[in-house]
N, C-alpha and C positions, 0 to 999 in steps of 0.2 A: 504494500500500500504506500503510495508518496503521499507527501504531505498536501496542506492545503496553501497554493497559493494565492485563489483567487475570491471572486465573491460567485463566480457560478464552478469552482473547487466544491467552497461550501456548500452548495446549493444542492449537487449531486450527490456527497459525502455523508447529506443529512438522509437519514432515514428511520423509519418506526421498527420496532426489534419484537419477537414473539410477543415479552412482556408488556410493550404498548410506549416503553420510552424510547424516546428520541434521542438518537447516537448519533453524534458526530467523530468520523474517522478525523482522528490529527496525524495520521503516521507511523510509521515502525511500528503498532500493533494496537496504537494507543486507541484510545475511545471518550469520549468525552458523551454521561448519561445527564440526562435532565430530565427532572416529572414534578410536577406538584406534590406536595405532602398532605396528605397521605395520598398514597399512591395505589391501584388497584393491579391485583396477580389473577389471573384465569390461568386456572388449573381443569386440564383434562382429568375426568373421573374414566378410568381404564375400564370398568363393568357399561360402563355408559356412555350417550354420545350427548351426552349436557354437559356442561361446564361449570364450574362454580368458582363464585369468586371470591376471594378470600379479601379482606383490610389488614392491612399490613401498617403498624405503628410505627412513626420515625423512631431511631435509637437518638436524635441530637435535634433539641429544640434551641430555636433565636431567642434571645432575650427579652423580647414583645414578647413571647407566648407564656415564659416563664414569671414575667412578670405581672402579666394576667393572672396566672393561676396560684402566683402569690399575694396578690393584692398587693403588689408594691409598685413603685416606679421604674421605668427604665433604667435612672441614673443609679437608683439605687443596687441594682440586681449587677449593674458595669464595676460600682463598686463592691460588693461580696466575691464576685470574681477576681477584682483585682486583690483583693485581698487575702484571696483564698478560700474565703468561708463559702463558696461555691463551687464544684472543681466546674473549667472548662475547659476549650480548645479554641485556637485562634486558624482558620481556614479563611485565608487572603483577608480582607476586612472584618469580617464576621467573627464575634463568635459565636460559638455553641454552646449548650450544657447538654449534657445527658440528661436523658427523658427520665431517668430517677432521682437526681441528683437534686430536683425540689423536696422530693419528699423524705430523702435523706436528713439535708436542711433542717426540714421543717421538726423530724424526730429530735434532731441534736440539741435545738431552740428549745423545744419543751422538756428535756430528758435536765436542760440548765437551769427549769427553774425551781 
């Protein structure tokens, strides 16, 4: 596979995969996936010719979602992370937390007082 040099490169390169996301080929083997979260799996059932479909939970929420479900503010959940009292991960701008790591949180918070 060459790489992409162009904008009809990309064009071509883009395409839908069994699972329904969108791959783009970058090269030497690489693959670049994209889907909305949560994202849907259609799984053939082998006794049958239906399909079913399963929800598949993200394993790394943005900081919007977690702060939603803390009731806290953005700035605030940027810093528990900076500080640690959150674990996360830094992927280009972003980061993440683990989809458990609120409610880890929230155990330690209560277990203090």
């Amino acid at each position: 596979m060459s790489s992409i040099t162009s904008q009809r490169d990309y064009a071509s390169a883009t395409a839908k995969n069994k699972l329904g996301l969108t791959t783009t080929t970058l090269g030497k083997g690489m693959e670049l996936f994209s889907s909305p979260i949560p994202f849907r799996v259609d799984m053939e059932i082998p006794q049958s010719s239906k399909s079913q479909t399963m929800e598949v939970a993200p394993l790394l929420l943005p900081v919007r979602v977690v702060a939603k479900m803390l009731g806290r503010s953005k700035s605030r959940i940027y810093e528990l992370c900076l500080y640690g009292e959150l674990r996360s991960i830094k992927d280009g701008a972003s980061i993440l937390i683990p989809a458990d790591e609120p409610a880890k949180w929230l155990a330690r918070k209560l277990k203090q007082r």
